[in-house]
C-alpha positions as a printed NumPy array, in Angstrom:
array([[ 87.812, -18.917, -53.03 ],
       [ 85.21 , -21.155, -51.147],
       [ 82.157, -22.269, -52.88 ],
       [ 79.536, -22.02 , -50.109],
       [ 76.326, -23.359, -50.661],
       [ 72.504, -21.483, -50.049],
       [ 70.212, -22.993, -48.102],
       [ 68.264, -23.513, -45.19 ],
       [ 70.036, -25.22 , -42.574],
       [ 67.793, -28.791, -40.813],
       [ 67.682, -26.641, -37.934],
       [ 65.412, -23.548, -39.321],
       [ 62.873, -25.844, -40.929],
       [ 62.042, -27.334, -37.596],
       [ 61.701, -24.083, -36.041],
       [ 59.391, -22.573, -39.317],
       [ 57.307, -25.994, -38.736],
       [ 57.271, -25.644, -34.82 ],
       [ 55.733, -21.876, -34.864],
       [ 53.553, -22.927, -38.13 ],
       [ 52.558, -25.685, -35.656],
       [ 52.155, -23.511, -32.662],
       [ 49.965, -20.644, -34.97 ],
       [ 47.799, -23.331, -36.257],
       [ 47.04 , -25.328, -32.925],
       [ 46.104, -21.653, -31.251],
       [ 44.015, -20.843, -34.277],
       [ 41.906, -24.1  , -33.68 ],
       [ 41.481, -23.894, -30.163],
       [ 40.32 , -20.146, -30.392],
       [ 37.791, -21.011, -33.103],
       [ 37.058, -23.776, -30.902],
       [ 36.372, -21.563, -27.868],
       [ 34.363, -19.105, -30.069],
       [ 31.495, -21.686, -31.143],
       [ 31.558, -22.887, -27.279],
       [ 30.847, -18.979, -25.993],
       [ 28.261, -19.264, -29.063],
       [ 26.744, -22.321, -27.531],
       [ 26.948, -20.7  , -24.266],
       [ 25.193, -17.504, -25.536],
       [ 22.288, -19.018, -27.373],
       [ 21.404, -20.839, -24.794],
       [ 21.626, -18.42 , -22.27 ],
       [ 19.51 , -16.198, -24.531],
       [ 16.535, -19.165, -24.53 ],
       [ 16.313, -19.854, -20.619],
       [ 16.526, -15.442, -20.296],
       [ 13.364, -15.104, -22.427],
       [ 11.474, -18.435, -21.355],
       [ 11.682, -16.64 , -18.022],
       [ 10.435, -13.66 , -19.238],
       [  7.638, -15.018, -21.377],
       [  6.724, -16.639, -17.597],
       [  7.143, -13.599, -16.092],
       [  4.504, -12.24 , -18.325],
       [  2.192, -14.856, -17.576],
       [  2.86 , -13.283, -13.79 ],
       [  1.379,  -9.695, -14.576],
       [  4.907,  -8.63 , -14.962],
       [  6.204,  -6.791, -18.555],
       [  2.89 ,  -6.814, -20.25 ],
       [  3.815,  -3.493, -21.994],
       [  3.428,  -5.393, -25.167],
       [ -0.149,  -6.554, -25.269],
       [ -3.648,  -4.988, -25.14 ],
       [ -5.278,  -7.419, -21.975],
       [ -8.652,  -6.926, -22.924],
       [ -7.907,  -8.494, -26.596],
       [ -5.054, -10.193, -25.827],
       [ -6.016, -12.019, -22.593],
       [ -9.634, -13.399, -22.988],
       [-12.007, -13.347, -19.275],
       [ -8.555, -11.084, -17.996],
       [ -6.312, -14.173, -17.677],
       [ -3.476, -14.539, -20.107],
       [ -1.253, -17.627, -21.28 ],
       [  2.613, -16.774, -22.479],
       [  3.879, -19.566, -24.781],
       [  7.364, -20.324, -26.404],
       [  6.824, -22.095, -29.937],
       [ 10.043, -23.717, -31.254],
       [  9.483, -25.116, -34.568],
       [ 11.834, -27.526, -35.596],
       [ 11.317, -27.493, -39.399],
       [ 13.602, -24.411, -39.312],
       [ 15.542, -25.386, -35.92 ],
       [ 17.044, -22.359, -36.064],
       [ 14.125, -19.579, -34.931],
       [ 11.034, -19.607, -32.161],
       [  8.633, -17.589, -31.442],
       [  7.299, -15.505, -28.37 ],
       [  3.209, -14.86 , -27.826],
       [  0.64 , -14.459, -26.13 ],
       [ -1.811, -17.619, -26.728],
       [ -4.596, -15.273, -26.826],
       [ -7.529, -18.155, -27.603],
       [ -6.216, -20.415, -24.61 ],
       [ -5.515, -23.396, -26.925],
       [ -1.805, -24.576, -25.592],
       [ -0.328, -24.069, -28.42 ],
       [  0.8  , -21.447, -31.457],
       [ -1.619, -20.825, -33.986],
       [ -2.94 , -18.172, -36.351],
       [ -5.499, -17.   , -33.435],
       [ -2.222, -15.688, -31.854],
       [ -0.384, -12.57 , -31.206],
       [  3.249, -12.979, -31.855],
       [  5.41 , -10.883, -29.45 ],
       [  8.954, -11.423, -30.59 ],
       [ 10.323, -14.227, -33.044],
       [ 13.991, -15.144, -32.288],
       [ 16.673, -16.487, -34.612],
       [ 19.353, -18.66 , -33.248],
       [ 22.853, -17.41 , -33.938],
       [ 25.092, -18.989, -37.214],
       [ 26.076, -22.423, -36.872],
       [ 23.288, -23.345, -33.2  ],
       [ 20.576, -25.745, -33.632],
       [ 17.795, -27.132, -30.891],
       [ 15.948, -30.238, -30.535],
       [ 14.563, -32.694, -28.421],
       [ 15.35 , -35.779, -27.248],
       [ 12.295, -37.195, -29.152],
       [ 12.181, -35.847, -32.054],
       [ 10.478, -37.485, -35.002],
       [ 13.843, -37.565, -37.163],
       [ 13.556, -34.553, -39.463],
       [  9.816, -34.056, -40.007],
       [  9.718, -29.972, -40.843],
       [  6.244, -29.737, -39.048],
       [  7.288, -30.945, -35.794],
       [  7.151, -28.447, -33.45 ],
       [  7.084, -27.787, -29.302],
       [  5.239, -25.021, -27.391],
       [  6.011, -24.44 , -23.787],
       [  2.684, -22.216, -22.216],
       [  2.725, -20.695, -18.65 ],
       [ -0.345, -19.768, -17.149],
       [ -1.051, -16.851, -15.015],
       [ -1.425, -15.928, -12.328],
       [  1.21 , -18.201, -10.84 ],
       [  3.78 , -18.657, -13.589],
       [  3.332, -22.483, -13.983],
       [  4.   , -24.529, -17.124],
       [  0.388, -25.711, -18.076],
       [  1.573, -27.368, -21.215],
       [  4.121, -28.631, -23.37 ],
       [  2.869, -30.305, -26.886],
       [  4.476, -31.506, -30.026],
       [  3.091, -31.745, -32.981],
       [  0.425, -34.458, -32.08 ],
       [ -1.045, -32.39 , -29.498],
       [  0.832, -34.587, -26.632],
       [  3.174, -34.575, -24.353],
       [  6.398, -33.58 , -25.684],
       [ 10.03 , -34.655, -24.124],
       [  8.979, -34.931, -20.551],
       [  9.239, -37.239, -18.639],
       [  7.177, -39.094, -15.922],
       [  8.346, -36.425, -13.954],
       [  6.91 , -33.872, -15.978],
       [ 10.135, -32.317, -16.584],
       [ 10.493, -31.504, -20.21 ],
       [ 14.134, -31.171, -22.148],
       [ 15.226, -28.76 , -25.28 ],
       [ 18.627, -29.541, -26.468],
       [ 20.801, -26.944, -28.124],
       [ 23.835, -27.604, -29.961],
       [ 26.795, -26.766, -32.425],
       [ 25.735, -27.924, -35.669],
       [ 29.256, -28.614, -36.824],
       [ 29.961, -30.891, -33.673],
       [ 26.56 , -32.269, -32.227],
       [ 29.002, -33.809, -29.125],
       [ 28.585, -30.228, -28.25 ],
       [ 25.509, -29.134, -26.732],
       [ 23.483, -28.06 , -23.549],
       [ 20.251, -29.101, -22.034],
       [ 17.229, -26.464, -20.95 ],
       [ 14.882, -28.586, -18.497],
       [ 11.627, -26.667, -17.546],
       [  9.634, -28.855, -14.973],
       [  5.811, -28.234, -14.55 ],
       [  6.314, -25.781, -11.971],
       [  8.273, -23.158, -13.844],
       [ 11.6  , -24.172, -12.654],
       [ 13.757, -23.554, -15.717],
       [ 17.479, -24.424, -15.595],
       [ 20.662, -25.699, -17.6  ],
       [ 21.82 , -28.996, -17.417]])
């Protein structure tokens, strides 16, 4: 009788550890992928409704407000308030006492939270202050910016241009991350 010995033979472990390999490299990229689309989304979802808060300052989609409270002398300013204490949510309104900025005064249309795992900032950001915050206001009837302040009532990242930058990004890998410019004239794009 031969004795045979049980085992596994060199030859099967390397092909367990290649798919184990191969299952775990796919798993990384798609999670990978995932937070990118997330990225993607988030900031999609940002430029969509800075463009509509500016086309409300345009007369258009105005469903929302009540002109002769909301819009003192008939002429109505749309601002986007991101507050970076939470980084994570901003606000829509309709700046109702014309002072450039969010405040109590203020009729709050929609307040959006950023999905799991996005952040924004700026360029300039005063390191983690929690009442540091950036409003972007469009003016009717034309749709232009008319201001963007931080929390000191100045300029916020513009620059001599007048074209002012909110970054967004993964907060597990700040590498990743895309730039919204808005210039002075409404343009709003992704860099």
């Amino acid at each position: 009788m031969k004795n045979k010995e049980k085992g596994f033979t060199i030859f099967e472990l390397l092909i367990v550890i290649a798919i184990i390999g191969l299952l775990s490299t796919t798993a990384f990229y798609t999670h990978n992928l995932r937070e990118k689309e997330t990225l993607k989304g988030a900031t999609n979802e940002i430029v969509l409704n800075l463009k509509r808060v500016q086309q409300m300052s345009m007369g258009v989609n105005q469903q929302d407000i009540d002109r002769s409270v909301d819009c003192p002398n008939e002429v109505c300013y749309f601002g986007v308030n991101f507050d970076f204490g939470a980084g994570t949510v901003y606000r829509i309104y309709v700046d109702s006492n014309h002072s450039n900025r969010y405040d109590s005064g203020d009729k709050i249309l929609k307040t959006v939270e950023l999905p799991s795992g996005i952040e924004y900032f700026t360029s300039d950001m005063m390191g983690s202050n929690p009442n540091y915050f950036v409003d972007i206001v469009f003016s009717s009837p034309y749709g232009k910016v008319i201001n963007v302040l931080d929390w000191f009532g100045g300029p916020a990242t513009c620059n001599s241009s007048g074209e002012c930058s909110l970054i967004v990004r993964l907060k597990s890998d700040t590498s990743q991350y895309m730039t919204i410019k808005v210039n002075k004239e409404g343009l709003i794009y992704v860099e």
